[in-house]
Backbone as a printed PyTorch tensor [residue, N CA C, xyz], in Angstrom:
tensor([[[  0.8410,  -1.1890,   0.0000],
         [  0.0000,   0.0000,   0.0000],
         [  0.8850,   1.2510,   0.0000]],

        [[  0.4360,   2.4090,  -0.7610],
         [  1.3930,   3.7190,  -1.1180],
         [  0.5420,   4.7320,  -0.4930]],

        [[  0.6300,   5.5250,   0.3150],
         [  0.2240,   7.0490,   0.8170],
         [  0.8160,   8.1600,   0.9000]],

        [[  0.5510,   8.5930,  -0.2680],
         [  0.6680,  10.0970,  -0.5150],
         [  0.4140,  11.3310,   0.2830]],

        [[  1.2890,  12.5300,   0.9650],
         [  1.2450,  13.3670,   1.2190],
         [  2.0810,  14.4870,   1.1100]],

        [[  1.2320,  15.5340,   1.6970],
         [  1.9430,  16.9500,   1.4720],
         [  1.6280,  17.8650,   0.4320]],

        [[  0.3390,  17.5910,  -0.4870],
         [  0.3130,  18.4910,  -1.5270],
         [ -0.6900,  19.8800,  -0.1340]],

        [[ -0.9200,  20.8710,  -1.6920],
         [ -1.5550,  21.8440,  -0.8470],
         [ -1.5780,  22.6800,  -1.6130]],

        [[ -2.1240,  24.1800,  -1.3340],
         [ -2.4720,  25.2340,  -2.1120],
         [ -1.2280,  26.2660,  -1.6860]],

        [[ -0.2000,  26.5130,  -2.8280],
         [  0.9670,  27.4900,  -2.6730],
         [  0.6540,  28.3120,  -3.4890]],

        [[  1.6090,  29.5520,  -4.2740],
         [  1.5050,  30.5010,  -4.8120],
         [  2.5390,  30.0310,  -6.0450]],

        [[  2.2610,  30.8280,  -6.9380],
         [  3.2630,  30.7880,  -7.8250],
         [  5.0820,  31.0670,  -7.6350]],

        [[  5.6690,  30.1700,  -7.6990],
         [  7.1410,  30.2870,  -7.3070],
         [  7.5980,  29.6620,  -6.2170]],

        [[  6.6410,  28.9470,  -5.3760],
         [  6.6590,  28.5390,  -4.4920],
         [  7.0230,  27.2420,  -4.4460]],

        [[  7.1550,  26.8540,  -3.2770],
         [  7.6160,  25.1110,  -3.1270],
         [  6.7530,  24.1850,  -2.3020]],

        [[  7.0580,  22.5640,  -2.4200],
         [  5.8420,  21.9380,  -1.4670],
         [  6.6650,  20.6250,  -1.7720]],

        [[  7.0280,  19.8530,  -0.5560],
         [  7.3890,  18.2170,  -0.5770],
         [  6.5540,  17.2760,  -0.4690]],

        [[  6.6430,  16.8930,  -1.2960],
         [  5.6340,  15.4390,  -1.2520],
         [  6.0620,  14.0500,  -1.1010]],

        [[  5.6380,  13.0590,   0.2760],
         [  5.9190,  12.3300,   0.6570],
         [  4.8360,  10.7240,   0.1660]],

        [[  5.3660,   9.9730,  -0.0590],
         [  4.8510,   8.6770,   0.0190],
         [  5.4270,   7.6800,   0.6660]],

        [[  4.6730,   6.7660,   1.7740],
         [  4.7610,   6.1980,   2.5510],
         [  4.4260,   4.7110,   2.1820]],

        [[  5.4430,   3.7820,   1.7440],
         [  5.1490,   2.3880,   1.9220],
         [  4.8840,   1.8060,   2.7090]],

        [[  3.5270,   0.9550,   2.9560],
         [  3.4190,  -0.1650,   4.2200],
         [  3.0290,  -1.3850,   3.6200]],

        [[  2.9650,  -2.5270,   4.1530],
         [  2.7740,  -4.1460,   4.0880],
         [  3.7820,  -4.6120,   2.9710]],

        [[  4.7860,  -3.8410,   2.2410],
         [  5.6540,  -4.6880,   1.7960],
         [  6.5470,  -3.5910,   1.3440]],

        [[  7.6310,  -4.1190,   1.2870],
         [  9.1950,  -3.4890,   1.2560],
         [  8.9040,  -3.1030,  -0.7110]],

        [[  9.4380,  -1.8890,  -0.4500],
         [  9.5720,  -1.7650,  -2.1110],
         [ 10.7640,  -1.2950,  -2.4250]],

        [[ 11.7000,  -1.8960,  -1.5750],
         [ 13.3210,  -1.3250,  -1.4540],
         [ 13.7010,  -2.3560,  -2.8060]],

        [[ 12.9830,  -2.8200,  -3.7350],
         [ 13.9060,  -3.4350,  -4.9850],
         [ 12.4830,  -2.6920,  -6.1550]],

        [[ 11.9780,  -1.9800,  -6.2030],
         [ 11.1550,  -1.5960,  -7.0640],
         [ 11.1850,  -0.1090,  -7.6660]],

        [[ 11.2550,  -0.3760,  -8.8340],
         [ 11.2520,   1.3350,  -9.8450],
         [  9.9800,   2.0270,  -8.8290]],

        [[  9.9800,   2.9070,  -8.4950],
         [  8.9380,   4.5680,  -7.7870],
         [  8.8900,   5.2280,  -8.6570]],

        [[  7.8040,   6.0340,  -8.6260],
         [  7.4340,   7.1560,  -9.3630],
         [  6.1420,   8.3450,  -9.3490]],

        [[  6.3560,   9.3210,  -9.4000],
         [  5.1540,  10.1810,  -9.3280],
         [  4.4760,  10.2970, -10.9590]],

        [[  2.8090,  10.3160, -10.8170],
         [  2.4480,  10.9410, -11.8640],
         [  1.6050,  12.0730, -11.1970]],

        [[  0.6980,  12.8390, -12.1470],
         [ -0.0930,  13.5380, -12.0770],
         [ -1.1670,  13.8950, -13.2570]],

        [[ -2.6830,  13.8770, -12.6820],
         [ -3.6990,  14.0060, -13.4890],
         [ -4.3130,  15.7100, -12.6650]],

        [[ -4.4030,  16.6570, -13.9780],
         [ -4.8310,  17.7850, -13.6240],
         [ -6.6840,  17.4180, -14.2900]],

        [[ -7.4980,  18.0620, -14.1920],
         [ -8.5720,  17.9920, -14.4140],
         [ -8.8470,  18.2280, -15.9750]],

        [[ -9.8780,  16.7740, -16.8440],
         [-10.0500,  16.7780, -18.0040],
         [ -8.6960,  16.2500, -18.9350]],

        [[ -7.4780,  16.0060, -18.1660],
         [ -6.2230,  15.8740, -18.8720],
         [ -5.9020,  14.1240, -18.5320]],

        [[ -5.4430,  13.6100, -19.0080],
         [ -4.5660,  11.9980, -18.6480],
         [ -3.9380,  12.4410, -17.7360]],

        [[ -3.4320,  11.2410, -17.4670],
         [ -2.2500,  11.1440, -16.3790],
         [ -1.0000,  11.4040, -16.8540]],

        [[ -0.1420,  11.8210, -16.2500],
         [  1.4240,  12.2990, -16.9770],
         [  2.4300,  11.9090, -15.9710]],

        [[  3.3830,  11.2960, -16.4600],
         [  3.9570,  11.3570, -15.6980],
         [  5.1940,  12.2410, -15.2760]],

        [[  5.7230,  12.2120, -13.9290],
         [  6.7110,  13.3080, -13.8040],
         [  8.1640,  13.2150, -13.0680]],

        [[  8.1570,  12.2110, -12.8590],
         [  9.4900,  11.9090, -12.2880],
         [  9.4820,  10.3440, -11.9070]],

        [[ 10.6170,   9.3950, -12.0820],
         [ 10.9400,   8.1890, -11.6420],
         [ 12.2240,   7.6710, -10.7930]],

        [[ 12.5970,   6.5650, -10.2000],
         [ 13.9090,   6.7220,  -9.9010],
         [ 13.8070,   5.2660,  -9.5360]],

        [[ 14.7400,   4.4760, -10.0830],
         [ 14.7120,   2.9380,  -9.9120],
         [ 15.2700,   2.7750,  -8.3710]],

        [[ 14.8680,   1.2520,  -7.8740],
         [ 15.3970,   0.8740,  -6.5670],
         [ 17.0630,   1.1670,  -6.4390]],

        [[ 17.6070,   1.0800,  -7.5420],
         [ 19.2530,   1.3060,  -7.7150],
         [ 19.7200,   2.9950,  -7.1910]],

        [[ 18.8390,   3.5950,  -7.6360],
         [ 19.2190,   5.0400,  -7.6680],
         [ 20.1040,   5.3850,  -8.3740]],

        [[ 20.4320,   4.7660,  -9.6600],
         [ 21.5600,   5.2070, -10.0050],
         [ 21.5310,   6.2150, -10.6770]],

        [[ 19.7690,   6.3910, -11.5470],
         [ 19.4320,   7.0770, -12.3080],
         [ 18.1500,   8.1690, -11.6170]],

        [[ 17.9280,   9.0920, -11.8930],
         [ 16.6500,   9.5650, -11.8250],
         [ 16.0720,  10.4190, -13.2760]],

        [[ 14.5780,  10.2060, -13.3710],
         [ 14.4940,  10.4680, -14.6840],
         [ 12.7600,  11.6380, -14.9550]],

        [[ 13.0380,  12.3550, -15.6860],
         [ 12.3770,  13.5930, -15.4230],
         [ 11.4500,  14.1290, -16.4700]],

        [[ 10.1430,  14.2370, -16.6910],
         [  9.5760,  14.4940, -17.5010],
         [ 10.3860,  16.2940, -17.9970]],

        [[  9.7990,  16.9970, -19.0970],
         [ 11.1280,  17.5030, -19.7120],
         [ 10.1610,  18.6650, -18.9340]],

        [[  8.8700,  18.8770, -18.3180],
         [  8.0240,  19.8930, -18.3030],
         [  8.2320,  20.0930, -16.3190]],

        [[  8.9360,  19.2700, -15.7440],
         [  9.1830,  19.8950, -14.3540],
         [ 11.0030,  19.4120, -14.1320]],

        [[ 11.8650,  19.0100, -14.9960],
         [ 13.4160,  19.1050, -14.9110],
         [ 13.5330,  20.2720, -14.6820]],

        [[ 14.8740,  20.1840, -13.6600],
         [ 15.4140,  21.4000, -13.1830],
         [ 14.5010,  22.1640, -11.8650]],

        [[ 13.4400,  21.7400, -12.2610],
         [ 12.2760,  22.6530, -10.6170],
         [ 12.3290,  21.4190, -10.0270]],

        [[ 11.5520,  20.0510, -10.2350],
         [ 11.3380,  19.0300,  -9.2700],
         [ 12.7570,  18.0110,  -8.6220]],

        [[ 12.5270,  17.5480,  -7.5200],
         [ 13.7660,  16.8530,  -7.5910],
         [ 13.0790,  15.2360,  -7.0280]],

        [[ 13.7470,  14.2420,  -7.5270],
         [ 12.9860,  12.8840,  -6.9820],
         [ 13.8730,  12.4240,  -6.0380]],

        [[ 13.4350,  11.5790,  -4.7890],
         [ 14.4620,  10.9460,  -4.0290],
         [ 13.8510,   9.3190,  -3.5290]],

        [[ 14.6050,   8.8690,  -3.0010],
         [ 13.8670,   8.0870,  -2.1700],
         [ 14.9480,   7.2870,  -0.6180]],

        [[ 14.4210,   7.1920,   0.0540],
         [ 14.7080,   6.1140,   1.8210],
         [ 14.5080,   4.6790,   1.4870]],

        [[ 15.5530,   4.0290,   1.0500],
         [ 14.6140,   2.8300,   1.2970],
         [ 14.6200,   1.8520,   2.8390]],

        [[ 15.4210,   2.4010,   3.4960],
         [ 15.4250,   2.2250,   4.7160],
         [ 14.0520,   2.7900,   5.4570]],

        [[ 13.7200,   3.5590,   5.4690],
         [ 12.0700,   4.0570,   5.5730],
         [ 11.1350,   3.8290,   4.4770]],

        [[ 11.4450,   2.9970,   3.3980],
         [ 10.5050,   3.0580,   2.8160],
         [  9.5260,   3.8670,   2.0260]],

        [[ 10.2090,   4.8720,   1.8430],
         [  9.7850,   6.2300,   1.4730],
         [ 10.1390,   6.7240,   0.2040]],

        [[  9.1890,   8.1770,  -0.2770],
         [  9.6990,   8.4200,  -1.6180],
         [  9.1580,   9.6860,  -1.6430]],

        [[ 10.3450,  10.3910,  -2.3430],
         [ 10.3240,  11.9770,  -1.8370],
         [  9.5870,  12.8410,  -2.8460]],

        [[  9.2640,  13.9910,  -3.4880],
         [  9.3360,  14.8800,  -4.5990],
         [  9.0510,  15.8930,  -3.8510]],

        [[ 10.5520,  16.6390,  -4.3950],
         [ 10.7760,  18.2860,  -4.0550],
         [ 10.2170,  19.1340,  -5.3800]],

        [[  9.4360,  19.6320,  -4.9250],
         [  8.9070,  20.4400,  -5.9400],
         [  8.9350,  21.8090,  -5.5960]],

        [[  9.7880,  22.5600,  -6.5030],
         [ 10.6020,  24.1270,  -6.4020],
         [ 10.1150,  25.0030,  -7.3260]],

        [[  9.9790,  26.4710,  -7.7680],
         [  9.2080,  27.3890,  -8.3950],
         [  8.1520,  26.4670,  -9.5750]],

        [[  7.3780,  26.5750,  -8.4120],
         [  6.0850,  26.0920,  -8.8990],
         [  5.2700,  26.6190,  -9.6510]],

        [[  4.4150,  26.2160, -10.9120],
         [  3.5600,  26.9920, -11.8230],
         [  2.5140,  26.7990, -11.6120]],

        [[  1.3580,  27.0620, -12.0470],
         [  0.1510,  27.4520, -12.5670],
         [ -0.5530,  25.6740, -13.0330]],

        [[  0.7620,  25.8530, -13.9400],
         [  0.3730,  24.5580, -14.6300],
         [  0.9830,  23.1480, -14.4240]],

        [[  1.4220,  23.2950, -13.1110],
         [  2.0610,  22.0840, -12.1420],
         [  0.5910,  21.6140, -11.5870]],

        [[ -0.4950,  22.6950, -11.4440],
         [ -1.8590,  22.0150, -10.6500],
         [ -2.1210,  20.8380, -11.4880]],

        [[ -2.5760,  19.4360, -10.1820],
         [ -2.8190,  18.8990, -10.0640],
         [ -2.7410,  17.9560,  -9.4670]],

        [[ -3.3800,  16.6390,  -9.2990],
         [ -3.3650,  15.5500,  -8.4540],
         [ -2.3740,  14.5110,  -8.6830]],

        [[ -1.7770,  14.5310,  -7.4490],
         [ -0.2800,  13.5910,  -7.8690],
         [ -0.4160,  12.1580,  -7.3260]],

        [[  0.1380,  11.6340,  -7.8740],
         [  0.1810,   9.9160,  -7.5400],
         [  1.2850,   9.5170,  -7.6800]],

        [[  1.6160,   8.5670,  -6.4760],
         [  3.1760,   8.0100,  -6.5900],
         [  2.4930,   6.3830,  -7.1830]],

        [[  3.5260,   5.7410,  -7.3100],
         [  3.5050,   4.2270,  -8.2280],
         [  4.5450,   3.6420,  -7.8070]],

        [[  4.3350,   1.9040,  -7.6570],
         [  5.6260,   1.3080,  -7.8900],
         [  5.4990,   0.2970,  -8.7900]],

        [[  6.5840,  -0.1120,  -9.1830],
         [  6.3490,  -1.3870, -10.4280],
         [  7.8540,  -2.1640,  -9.9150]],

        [[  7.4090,  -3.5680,  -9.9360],
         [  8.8210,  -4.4920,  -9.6840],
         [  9.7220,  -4.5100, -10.7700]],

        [[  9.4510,  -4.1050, -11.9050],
         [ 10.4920,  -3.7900, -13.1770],
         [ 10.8800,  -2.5950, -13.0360]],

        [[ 11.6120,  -2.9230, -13.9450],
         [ 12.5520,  -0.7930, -14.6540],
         [ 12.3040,  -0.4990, -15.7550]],

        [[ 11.0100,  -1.3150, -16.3790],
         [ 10.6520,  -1.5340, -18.1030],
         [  9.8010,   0.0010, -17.8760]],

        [[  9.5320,   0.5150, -18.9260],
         [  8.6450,   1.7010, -19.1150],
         [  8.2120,   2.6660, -17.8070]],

        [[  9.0520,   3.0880, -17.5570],
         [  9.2920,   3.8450, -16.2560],
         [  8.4820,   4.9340, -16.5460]],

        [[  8.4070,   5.5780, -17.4610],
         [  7.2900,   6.5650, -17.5890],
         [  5.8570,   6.4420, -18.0080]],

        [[  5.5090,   5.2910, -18.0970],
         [  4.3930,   4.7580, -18.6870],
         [  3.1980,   4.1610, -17.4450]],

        [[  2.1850,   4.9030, -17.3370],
         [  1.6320,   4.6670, -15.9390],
         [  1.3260,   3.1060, -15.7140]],

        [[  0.7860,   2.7800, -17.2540],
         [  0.1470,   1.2500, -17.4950],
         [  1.4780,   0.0700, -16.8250]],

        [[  2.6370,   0.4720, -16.6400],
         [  3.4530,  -0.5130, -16.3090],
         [  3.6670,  -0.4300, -14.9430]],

        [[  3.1260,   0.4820, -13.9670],
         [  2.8340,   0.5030, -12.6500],
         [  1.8120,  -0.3920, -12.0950]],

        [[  1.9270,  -1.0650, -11.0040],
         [  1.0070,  -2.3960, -10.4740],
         [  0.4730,  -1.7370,  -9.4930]],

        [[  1.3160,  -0.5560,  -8.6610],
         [  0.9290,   0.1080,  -7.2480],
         [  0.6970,   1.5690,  -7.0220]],

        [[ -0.2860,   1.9260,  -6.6020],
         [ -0.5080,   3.2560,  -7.0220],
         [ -0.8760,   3.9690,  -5.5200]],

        [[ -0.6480,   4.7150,  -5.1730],
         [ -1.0900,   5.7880,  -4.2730],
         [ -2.6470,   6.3300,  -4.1880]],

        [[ -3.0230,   6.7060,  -3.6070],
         [ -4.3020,   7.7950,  -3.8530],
         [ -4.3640,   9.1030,  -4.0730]],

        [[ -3.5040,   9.5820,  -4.0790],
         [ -3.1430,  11.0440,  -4.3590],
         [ -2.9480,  11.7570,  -3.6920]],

        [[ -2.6450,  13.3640,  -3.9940],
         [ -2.6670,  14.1700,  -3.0330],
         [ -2.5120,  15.8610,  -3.9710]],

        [[ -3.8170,  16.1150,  -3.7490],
         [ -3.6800,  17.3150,  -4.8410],
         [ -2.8170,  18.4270,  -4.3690]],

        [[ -2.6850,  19.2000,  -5.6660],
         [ -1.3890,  20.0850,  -5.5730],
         [ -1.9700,  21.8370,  -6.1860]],

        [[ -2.4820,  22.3690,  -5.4370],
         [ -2.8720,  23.6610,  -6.1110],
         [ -2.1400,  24.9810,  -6.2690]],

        [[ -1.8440,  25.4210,  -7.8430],
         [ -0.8050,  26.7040,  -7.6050],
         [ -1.2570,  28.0010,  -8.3780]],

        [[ -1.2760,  29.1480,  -7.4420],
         [ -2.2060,  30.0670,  -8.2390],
         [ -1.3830,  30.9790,  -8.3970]],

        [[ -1.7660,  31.5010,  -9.3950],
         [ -1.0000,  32.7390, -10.1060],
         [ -1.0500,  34.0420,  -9.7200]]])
């Protein structure tokens, strides 16, 4: 099970960490990842980072503002999200998948979060 927190209503330029919390099973060998669905739009995704860490990997529309991390000693999985837009709103979802196959592709995620919306006004 994945639980998402920390979104919230900031301002433009602003920042907000978002936490997901693994329980009933270790996902210390599994690709993580955030997506996000804004309203009327698909899901997108926005950042990944395999159990290795060797890599982290960044949709091209929040590189450089977001940063991905993860604990796997806590079980945890981070996104720093830094001068925030307008068009960052929306509802975020973390994921895990036991592969490293299609890391940006939501359909290859097995585990999903419930979200945690993210509102940024201009």
């Amino acid at each position: 099970q994945l639980q998402a927190s920390g979104g919230g209503l900031v301002q433009a330029g602003g920042s907000l960490r978002l936490s997901c919390a693994a329980s009933g099973r270790s996902f210390r060998s599994y690709t993580v990842a955030w997506f996000r669905q804004a309203p009327g739009k698909e899901r997108e995704f926005v950042a990944a980072i395999p159990w290795s860490m060797t890599n982290t990997y960044y949709a091209d529309s929040v590189k450089g503002r977001f940063t991905i991390s993860r604990d796997n000693g806590k079980n945890t999985l981070i996104l720093q999200m830094n001068d925030l837009k307008p068009e960052d709103t929306a509802v975020y979802y973390c994921a895990a998948q036991s592969t490293s196959r299609g890391w940006a592709v939501a359909a290859s995620y097995g585990y999903w979060g419930q979200g945690t919306q993210v509102t940024v006004s201009s």
